[in-house]
N, C-alpha and C positions, 0 to 999 in steps of 0.2 A: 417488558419489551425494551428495545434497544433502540436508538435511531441512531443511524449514520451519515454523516457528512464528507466527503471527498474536495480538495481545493487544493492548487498548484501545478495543475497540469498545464501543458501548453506545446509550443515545437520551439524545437531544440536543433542545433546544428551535432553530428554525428560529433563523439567526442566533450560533450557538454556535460550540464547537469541541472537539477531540477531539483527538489523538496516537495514533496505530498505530504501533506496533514489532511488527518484524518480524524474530527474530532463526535463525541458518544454523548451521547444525554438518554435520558430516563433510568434504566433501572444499572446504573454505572458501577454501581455499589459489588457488583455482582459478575460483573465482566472478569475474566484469566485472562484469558488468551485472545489476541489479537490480530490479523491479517492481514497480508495484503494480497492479491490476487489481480490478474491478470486478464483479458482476450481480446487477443488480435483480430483484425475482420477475415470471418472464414477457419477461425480455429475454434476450439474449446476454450473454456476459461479453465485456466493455470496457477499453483501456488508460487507468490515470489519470495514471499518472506511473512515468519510471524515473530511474536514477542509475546512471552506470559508478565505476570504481573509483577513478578519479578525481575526479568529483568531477561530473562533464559533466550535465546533468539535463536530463529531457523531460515534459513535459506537453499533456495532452490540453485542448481549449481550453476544455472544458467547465468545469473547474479553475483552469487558469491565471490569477493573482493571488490566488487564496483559499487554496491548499496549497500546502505546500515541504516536497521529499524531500529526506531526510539519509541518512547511513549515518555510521558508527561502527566503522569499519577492525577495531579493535582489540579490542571487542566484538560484532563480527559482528553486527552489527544494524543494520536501516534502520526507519526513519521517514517515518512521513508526517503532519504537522501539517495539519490541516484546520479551518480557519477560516469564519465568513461561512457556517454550512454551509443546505443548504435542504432542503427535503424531497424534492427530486430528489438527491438524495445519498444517498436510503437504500437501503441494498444491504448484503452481503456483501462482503467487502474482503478479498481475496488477494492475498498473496509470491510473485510468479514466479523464477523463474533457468532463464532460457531455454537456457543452454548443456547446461544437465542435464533439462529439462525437465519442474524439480520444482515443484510447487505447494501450498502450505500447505493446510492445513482451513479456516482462513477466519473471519473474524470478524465477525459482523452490527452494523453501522450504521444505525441509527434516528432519523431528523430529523422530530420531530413539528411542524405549521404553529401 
């Protein structure tokens, strides 16, 4: 198994930006691919961005140009810098690792207009 941690979240003036770290322990060794995921109060929960262990990354379009996912091999940690942010950005913010299908507790993002 997997454990996940979420840390960086907070509110934000519209326009701003933020840094999520997301950092893994246990079976690490093991982890590809990496997540971040989304939901708003009242929505679904959403993909925003992933990163395999390479380095390959994917984004949701609703993001794309504003965030850039990292990871940190060596410290077991991924990131997601978020830029440009708006208040449709505000949600709870979740670590997936879909091979183990672990999910962090989640860190709430707050984009005030």
């Amino acid at each position: 198994q997997v454990q996940l941690v979420e840390s960086g979240g907070g509110l934000v003036q519209a326009g701003g930006s933020l840094r999520l770290s997301c950092v893994a322990s246990g079976r690490i060794f093991s982890i590809d691919t990496m997540n971040w995921y989304r939901q708003a109060p009242g929505e679904q929960r959403e993909f925003v961005a992933g990163i395999t262990s390479g380095g390959l990354t994917n984004f949701a379009d609703s993001v794309r140009g504003r965030f850039t996912i990292s990871r940190d091999n060596a410290k077991n940690t991924m990131y997601l810098q978020m830029t440009s942010l708006k208040p449709e950005d505000t949600a709870v913010y979740y670590c997936y690792v879909g091979r183990y299908n672990s999910w962090g507790p989640g860190t709430q993002v707050t984009v005030s207009s």
